[in-house]
DOKETI-387843 format. One record per residue (C-alpha): residue number from 1; residue in one letter; chain; x, y negated, z. Coordinates in steps of 0.25 Angstrom, whole numbers, always signed. Layout:
residues N
<pos:NUM	code:A	unit:A	east:X	north:Y	up:Z> $
...
//
This chain:
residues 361
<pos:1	code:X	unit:A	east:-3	north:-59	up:+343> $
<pos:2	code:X	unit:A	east:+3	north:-71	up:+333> $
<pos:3	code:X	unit:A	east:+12	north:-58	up:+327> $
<pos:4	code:X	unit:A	east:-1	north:-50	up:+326> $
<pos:5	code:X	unit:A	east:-10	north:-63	up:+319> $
<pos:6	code:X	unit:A	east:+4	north:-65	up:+310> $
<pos:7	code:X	unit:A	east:+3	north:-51	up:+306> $
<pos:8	code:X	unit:A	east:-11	north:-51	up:+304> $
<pos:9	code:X	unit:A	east:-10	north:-63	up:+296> $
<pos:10	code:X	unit:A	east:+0	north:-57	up:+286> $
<pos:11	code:X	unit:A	east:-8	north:-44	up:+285> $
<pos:12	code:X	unit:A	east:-21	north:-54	up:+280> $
<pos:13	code:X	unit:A	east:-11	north:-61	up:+271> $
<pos:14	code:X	unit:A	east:-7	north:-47	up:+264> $
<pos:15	code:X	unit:A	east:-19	north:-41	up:+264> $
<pos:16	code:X	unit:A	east:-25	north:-53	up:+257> $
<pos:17	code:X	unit:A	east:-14	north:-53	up:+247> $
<pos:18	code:X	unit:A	east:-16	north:-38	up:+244> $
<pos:19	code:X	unit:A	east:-31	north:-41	up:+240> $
<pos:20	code:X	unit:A	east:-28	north:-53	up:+231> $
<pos:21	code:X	unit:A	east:-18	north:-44	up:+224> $
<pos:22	code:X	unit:A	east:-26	north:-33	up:+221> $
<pos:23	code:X	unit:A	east:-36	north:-41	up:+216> $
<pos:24	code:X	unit:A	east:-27	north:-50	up:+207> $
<pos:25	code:X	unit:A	east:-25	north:-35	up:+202> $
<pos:26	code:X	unit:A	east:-38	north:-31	up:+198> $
<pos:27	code:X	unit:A	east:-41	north:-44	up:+191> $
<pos:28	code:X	unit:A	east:-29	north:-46	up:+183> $
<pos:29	code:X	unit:A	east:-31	north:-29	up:+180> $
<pos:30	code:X	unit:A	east:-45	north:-31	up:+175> $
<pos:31	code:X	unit:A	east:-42	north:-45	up:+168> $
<pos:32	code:X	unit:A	east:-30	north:-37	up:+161> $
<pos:33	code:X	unit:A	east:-40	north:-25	up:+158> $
<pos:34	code:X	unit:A	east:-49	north:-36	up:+152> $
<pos:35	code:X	unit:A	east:-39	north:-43	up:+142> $
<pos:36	code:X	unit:A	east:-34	north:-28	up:+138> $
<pos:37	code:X	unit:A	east:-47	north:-24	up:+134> $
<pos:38	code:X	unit:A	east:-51	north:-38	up:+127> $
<pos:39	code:X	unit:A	east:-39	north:-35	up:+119> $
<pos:40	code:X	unit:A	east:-42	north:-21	up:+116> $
<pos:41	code:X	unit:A	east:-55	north:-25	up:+111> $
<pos:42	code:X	unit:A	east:-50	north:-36	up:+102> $
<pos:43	code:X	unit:A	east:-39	north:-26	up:+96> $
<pos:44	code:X	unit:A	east:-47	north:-18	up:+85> $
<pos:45	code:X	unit:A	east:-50	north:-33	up:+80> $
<pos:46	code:X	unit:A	east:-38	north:-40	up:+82> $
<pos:47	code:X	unit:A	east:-28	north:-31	up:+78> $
<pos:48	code:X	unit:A	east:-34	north:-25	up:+64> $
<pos:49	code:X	unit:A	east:-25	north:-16	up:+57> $
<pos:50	code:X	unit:A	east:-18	north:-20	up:+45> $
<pos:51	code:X	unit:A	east:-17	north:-14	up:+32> $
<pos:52	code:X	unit:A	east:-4	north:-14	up:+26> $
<pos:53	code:X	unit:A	east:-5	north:-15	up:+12> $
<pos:54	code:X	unit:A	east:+7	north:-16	up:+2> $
<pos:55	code:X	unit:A	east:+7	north:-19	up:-11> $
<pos:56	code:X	unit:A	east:+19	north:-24	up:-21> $
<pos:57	code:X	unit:A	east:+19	north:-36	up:-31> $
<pos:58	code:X	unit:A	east:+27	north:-33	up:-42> $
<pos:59	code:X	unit:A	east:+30	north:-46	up:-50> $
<pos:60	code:X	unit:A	east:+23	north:-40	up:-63> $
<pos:61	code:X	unit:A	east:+11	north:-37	up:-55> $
<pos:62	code:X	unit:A	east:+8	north:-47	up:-47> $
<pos:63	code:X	unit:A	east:-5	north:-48	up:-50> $
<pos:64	code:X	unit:A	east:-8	north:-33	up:-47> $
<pos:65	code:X	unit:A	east:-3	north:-35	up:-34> $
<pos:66	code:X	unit:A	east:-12	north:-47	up:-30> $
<pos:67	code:X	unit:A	east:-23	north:-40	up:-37> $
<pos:68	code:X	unit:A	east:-21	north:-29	up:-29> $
<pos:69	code:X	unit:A	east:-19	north:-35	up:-15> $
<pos:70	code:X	unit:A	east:-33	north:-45	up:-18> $
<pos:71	code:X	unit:A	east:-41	north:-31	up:-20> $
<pos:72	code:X	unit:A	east:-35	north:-26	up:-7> $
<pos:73	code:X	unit:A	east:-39	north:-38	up:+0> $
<pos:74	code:X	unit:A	east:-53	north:-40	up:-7> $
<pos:75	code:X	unit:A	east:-60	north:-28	up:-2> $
<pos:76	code:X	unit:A	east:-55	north:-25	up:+13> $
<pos:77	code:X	unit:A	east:-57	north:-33	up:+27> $
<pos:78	code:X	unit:A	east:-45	north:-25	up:+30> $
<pos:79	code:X	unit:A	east:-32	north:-31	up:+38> $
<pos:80	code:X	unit:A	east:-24	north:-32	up:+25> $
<pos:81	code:X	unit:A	east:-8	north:-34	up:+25> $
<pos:82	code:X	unit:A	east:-3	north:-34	up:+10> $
<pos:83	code:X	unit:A	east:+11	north:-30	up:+10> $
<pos:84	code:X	unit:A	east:+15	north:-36	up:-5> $
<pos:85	code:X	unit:A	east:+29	north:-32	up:-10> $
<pos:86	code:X	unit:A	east:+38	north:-37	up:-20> $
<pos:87	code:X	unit:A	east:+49	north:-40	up:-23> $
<pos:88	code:X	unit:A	east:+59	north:-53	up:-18> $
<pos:89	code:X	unit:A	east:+58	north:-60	up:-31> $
<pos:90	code:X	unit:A	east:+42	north:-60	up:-30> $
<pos:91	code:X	unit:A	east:+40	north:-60	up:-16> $
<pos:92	code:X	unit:A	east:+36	north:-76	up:-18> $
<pos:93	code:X	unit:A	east:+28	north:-74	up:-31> $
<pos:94	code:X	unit:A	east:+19	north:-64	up:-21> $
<pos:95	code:X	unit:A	east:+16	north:-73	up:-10> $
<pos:96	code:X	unit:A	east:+12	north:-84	up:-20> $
<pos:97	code:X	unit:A	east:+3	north:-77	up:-25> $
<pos:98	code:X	unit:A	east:-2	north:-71	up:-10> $
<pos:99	code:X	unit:A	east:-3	north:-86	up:-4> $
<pos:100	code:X	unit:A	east:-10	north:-93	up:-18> $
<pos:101	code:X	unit:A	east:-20	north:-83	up:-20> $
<pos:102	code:X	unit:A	east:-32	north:-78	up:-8> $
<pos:103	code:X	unit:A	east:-23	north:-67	up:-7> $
<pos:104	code:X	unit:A	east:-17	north:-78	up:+2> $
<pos:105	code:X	unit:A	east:-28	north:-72	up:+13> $
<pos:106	code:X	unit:A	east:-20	north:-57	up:+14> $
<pos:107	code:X	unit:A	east:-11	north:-54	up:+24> $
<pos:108	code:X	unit:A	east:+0	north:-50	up:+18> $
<pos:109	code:X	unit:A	east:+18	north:-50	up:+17> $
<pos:110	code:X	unit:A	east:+27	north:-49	up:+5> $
<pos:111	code:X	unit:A	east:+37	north:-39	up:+6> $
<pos:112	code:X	unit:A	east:+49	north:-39	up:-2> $
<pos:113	code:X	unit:A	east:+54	north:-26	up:-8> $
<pos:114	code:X	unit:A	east:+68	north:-24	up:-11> $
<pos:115	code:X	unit:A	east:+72	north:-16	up:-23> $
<pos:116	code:X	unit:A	east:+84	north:-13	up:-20> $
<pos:117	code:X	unit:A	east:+79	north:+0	up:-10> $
<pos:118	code:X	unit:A	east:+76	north:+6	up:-23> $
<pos:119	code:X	unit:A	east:+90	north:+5	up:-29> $
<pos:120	code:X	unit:A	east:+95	north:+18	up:-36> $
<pos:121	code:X	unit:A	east:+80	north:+24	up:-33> $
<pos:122	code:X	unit:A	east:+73	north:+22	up:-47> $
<pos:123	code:X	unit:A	east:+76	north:+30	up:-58> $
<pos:124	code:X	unit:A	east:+77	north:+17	up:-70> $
<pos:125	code:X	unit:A	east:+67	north:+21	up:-78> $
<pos:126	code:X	unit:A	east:+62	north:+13	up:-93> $
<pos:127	code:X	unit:A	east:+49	north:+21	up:-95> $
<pos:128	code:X	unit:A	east:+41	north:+12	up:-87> $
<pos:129	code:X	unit:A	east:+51	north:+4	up:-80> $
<pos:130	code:X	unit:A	east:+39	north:-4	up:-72> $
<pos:131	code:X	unit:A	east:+39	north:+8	up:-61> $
<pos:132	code:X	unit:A	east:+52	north:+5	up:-58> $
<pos:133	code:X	unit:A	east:+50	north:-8	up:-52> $
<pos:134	code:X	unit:A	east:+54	north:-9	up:-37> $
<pos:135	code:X	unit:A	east:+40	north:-11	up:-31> $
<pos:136	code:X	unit:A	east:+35	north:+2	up:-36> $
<pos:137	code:X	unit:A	east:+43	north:+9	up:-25> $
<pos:138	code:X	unit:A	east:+38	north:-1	up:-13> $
<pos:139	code:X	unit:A	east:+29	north:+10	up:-10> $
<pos:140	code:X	unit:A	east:+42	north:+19	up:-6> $
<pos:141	code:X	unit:A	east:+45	north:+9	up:+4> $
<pos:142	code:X	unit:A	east:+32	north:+7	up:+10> $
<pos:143	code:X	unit:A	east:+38	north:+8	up:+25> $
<pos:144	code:X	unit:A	east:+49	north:-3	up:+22> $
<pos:145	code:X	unit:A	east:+40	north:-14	up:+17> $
<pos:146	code:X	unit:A	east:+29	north:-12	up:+27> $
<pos:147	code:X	unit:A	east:+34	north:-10	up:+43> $
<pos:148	code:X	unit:A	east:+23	north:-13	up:+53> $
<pos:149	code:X	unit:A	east:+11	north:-4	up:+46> $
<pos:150	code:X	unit:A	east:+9	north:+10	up:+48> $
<pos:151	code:X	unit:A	east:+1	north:+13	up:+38> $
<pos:152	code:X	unit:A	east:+3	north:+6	up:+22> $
<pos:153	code:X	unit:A	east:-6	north:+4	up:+12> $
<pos:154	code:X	unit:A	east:+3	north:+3	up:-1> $
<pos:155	code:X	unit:A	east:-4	north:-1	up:-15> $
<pos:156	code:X	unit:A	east:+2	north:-1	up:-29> $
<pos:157	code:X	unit:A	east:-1	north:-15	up:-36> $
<pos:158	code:X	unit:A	east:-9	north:-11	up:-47> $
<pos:159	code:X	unit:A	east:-22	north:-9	up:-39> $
<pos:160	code:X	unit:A	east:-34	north:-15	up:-36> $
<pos:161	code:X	unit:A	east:-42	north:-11	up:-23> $
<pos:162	code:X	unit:A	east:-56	north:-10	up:-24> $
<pos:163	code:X	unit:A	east:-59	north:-2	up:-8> $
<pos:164	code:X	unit:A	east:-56	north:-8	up:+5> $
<pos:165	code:X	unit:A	east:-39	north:-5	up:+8> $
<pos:166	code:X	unit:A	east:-45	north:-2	up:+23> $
<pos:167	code:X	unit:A	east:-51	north:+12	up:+16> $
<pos:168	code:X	unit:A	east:-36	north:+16	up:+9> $
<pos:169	code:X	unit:A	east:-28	north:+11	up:+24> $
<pos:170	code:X	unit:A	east:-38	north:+21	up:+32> $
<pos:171	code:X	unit:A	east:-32	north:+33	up:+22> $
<pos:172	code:X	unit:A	east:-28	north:+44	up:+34> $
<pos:173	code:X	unit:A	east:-15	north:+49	up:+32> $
<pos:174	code:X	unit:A	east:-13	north:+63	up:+35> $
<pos:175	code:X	unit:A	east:-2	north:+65	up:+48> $
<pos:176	code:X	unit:A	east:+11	north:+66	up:+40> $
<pos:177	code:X	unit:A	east:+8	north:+59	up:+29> $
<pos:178	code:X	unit:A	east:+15	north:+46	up:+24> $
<pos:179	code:X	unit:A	east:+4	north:+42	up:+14> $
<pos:180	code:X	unit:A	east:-7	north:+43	up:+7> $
<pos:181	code:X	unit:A	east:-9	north:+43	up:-7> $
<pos:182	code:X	unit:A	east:-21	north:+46	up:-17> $
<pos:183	code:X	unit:A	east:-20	north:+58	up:-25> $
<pos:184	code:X	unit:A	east:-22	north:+58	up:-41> $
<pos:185	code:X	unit:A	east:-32	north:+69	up:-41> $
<pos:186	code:X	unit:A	east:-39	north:+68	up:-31> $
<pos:187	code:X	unit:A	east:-51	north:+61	up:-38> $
<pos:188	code:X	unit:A	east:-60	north:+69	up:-48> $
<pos:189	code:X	unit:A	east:-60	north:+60	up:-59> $
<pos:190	code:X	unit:A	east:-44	north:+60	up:-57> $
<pos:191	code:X	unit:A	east:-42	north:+68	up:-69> $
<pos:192	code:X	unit:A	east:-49	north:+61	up:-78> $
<pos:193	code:X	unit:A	east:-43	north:+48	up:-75> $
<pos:194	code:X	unit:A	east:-28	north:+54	up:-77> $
<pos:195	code:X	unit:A	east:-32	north:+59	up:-89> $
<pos:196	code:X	unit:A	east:-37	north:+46	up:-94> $
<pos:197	code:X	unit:A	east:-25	north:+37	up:-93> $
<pos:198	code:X	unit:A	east:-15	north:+49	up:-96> $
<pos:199	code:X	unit:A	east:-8	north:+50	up:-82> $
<pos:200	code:X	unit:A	east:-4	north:+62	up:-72> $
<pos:201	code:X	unit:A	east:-8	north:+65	up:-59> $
<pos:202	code:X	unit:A	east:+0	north:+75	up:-53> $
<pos:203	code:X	unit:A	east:+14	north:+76	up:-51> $
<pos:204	code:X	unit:A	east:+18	north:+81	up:-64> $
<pos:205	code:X	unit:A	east:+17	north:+68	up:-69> $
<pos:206	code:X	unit:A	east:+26	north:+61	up:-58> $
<pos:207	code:X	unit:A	east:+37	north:+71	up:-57> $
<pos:208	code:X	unit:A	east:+46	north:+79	up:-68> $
<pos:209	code:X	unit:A	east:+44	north:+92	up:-67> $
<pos:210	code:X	unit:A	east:+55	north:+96	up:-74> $
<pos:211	code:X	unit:A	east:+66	north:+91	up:-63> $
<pos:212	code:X	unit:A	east:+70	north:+102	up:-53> $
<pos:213	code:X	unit:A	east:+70	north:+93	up:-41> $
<pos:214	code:X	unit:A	east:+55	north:+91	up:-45> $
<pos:215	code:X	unit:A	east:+51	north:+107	up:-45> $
<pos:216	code:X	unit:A	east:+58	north:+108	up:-33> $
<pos:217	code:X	unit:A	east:+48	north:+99	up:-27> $
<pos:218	code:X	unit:A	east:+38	north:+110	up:-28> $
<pos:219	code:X	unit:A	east:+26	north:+103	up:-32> $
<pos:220	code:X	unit:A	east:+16	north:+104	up:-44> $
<pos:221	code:X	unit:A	east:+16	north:+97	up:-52> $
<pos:222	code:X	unit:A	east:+1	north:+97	up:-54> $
<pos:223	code:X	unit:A	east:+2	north:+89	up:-40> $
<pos:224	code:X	unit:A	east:-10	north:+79	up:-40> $
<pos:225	code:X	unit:A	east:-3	north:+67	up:-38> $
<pos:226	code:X	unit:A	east:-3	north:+54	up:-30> $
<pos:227	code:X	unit:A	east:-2	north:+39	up:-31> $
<pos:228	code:X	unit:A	east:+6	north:+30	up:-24> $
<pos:229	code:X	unit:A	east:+0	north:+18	up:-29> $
<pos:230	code:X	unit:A	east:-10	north:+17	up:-16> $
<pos:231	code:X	unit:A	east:-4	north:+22	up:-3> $
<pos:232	code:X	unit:A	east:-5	north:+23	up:+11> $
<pos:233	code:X	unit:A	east:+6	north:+26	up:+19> $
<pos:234	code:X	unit:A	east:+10	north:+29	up:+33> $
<pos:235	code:X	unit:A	east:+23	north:+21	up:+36> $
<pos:236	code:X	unit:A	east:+27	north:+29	up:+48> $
<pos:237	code:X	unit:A	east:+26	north:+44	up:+41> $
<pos:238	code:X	unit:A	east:+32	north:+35	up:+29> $
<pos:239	code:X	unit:A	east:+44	north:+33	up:+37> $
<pos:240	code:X	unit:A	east:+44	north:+45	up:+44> $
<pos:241	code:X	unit:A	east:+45	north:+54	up:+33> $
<pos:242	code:X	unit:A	east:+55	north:+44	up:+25> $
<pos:243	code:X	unit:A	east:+47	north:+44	up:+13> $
<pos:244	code:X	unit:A	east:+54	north:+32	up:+7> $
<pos:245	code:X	unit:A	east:+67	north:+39	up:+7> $
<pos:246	code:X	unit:A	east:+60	north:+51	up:+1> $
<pos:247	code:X	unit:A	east:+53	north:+42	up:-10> $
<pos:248	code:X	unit:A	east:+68	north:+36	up:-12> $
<pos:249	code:X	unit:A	east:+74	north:+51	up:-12> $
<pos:250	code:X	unit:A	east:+66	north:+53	up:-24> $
<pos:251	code:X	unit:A	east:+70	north:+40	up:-31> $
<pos:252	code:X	unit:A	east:+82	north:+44	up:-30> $
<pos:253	code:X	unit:A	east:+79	north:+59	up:-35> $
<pos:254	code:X	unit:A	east:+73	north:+54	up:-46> $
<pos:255	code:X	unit:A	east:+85	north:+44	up:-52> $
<pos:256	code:X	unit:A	east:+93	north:+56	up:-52> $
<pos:257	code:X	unit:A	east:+83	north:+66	up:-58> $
<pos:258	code:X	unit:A	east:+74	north:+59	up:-63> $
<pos:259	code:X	unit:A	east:+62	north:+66	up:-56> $
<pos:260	code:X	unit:A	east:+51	north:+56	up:-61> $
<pos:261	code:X	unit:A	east:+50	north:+43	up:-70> $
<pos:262	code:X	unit:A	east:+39	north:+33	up:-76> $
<pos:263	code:X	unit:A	east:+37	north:+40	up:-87> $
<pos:264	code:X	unit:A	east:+30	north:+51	up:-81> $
<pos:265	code:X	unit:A	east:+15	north:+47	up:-73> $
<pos:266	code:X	unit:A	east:+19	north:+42	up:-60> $
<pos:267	code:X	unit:A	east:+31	north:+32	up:-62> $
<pos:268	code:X	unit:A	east:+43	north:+30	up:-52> $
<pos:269	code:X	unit:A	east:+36	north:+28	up:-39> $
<pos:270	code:X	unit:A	east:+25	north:+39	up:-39> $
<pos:271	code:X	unit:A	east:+34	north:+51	up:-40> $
<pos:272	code:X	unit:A	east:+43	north:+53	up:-30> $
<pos:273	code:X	unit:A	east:+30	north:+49	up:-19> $
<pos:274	code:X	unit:A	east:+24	north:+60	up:-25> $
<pos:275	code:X	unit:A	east:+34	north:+69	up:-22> $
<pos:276	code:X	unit:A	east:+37	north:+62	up:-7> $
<pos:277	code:X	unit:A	east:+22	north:+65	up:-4> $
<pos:278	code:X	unit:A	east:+19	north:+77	up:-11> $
<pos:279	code:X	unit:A	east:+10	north:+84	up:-1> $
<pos:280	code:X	unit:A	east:+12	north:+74	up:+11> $
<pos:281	code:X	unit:A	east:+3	north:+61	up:+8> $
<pos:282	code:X	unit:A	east:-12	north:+59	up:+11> $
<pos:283	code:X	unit:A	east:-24	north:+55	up:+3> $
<pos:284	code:X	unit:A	east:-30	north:+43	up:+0> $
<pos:285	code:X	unit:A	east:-44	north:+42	up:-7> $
<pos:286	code:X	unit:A	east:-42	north:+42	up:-19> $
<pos:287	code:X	unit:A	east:-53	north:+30	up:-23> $
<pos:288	code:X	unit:A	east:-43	north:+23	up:-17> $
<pos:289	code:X	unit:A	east:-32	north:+27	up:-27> $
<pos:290	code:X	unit:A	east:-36	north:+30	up:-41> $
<pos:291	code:X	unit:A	east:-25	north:+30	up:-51> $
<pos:292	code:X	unit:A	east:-27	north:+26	up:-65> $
<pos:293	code:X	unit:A	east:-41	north:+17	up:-66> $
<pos:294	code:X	unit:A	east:-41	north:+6	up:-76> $
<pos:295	code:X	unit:A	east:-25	north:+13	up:-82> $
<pos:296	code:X	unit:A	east:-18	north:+6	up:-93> $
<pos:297	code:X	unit:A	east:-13	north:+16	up:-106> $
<pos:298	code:X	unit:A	east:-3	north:+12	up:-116> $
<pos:299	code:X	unit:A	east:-4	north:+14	up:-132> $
<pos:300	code:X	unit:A	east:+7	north:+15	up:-141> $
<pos:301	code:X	unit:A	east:+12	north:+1	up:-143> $
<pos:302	code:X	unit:A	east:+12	north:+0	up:-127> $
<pos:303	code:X	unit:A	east:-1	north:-9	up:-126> $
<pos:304	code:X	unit:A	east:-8	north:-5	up:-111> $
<pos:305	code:X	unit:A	east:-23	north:-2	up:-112> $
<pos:306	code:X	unit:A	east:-32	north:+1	up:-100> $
<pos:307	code:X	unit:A	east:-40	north:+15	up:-100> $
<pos:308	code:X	unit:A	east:-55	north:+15	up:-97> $
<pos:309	code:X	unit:A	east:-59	north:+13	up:-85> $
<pos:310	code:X	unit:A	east:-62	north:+26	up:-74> $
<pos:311	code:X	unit:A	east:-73	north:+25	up:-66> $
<pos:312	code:X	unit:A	east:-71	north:+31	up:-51> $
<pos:313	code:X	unit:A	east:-81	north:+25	up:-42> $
<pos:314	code:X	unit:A	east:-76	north:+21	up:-28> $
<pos:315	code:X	unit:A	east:-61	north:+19	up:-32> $
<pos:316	code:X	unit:A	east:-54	north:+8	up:-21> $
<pos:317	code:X	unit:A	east:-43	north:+6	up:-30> $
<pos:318	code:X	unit:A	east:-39	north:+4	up:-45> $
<pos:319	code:X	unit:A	east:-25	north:+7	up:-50> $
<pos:320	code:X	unit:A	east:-22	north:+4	up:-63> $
<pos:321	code:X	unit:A	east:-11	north:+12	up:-71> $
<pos:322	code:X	unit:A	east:-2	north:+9	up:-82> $
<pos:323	code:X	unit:A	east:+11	north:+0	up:-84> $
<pos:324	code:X	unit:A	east:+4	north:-13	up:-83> $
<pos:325	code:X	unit:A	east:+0	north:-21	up:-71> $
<pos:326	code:X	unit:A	east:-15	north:-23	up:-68> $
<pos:327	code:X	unit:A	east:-16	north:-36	up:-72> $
<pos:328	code:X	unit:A	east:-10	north:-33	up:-86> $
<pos:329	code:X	unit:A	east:-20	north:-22	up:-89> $
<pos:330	code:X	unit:A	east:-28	north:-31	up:-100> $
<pos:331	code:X	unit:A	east:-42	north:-25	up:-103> $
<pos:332	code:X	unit:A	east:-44	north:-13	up:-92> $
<pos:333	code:X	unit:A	east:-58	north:-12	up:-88> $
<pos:334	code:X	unit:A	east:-57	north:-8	up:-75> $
<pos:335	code:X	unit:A	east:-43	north:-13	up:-68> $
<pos:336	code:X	unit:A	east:-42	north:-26	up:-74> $
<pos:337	code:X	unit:A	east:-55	north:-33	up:-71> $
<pos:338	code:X	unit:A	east:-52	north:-28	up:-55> $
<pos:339	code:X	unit:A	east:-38	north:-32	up:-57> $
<pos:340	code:X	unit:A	east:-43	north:-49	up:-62> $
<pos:341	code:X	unit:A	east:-52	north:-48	up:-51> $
<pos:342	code:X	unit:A	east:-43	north:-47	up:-39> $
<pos:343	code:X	unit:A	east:-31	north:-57	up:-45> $
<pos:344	code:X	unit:A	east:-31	north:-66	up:-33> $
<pos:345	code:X	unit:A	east:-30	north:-83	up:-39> $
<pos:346	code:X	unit:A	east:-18	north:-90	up:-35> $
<pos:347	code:X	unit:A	east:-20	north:-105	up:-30> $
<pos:348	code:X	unit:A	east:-11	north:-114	up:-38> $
<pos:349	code:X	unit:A	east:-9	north:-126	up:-32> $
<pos:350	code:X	unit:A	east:-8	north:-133	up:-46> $
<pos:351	code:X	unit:A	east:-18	north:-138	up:-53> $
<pos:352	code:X	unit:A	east:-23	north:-124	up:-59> $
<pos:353	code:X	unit:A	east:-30	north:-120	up:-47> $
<pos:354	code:X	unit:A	east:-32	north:-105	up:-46> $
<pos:355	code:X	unit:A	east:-24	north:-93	up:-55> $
<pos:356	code:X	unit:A	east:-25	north:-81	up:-55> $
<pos:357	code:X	unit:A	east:-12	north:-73	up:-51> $
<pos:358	code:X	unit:A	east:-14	north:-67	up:-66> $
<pos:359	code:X	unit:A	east:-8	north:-81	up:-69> $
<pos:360	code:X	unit:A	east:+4	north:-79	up:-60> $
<pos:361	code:X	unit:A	east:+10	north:-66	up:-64> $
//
């Protein structure tokens, strides 16, 4: 009988033991369940995505640059990260101005470009030998500079951004396309304004023609084409397709044949993206690209004027044309007055209070 009770007893114990653990079970389940939830809940809020943009800050040009990056951040709510890139020997002259302006407020890192990726790539060339500087290419080397972003907004320095960044970042990209780029054509007034300030719009005025390894390409020369001033780019088609090397290739091509040069429409840099994407690249809407407003024309004696202005209603962007920086264009009627009113001041901690960055270049 004491074996029996003993037996009994032991039974109770485990039994007992059994409940408590099934229902420590269902507790810490649905206390886990809760948390997951609470997280999932906060997530959309907590964990916004960022939109990467890059943009370089020539020495010349710094006031462009800054100009540029305060009309980007003045007219979004959108999760901004500026990648600004220059390089080494103005890498301190950028964060000054970032950290002593409001621009002190953005999000942003400055990445260093190294020149030397470019060696025995350019084609030396004394026609307009400002499109030979090395951050003109930084746009080749999107995926290098910008590591943890899948999708990249790039922007060339001399614009000013008039529409939210969020609208140009939600561009769709076609399945199999690196980027996205707006066509020269597509508006309706397109024409008139190329006629205006003198300039091509197709390939014909890119490429020479009268080179073999250009015929063989295959394509027309009455090509509408694009600009690679305002990109978005897919990093991982980017790299899967090795478009930098194919952008290098032509480089290359072109140091031997001299394929392309600045003195025809599109510089150094343009041509040999137009012929990488030919045929493989999205659309963005073109308000948020067009080329040529507020253009600068040279007379005889070299002297830069501005063209009159062209009225497109709607546009999100402004891109001025033309040898000089933005902030050197003196008199335009429609570029520069936009261009003044997005120079962020600089904080001087001497007794002359607050400059403008004009006062810094």
């Amino acid at each position: 009988m004491a074996f029996l009770r003993k037996v009994n007893q032991v039974l109770l114990l485990l039994l007992v033991l059994t409940l408590c653990g099934i229902l420590y079970k269902k507790v810490h389940k649905g206390a886990v369940l809760k948390d997951k939830a609470d997280v999932d809940s906060e997530s959309p809020e907590d964990m916004e995505e960022e939109i990467p943009v890059v943009i370089c800050a020539a020495a010349g040009r710094m006031g462009a640059a800054m100009a540029a990056i305060n009309s980007i951040y003045s007219n979004t709510d959108a999760n901004l990260v500026f990648y600004v890139v220059g390089l080494r020997s103005t890498l301190p002259r950028i964060r000054k101005w970032i950290e002593h302006s409001k621009l002190r407020e953005i999000n942003f890192k400055i990445v260093e470009f190294n020149p030397t990726v470019l060696k025995g790539k350019i084609r030396p060339d004394s026609s307009r030998p400002e499109l030979l500087q090395p951050l003109n290419f930084v746009r080749f080397y999107l995926p290098l500079l910008v590591h943890q972003h899948e999708k990249v907004i790039y922007l060339d320095d001399d614009v000013i951004v008039q529409g939210d960044i969020q609208e140009l970042y939600d561009t769709t990209l076609a399945l199999g396309h690196a980027a996205a780029f707006s066509d020269d054509c597509d508006l309706p007034s397109a024409q008139d304004i190329h006629r205006l300030v003198g300039l091509q719009n197709t390939y014909m005025g890119y490429l020479d023609y009268r080179k073999k390894t250009i015929k063989d390409l295959g394509i027309s020369p009455s090509t509408c084409s694009f600009n690679p001033g305002v990109i978005v780019a897919n990093m991982t088609e980017w790299k899967h397709q090795r478009i930098t090397k194919q952008l290098e290739k032509w480089m290359q091509k072109n140091v031997e044949e001299n394929l392309y040069s600045s003195s025809l429409g599109g510089g150094v840099a343009t041509s040999p993206m137009l012929i990488v994407f030919h045929g493989k690249y999205s659309t963005i809407n073109p308000l948020w690209h067009i080329r040529h407003l507020g253009s600068e024309s040279a007379n005889a004696n070299g002297v830069f004027s501005c063209q009159r202005e062209v009225s497109i209603p709607g546009f999100k962007i402004l891109t001025r044309v033309g040898e000089m920086a933005p902030v050197r264009c003196a008199g335009c009627s429609l570029r520069r007055p936009r261009f003044n009113s997005q120079l962020p001041t600089v904080s001087n901690s001497s007794s002359r209070g607050s400059d403008t960055l004009m006062q810094y270049m």
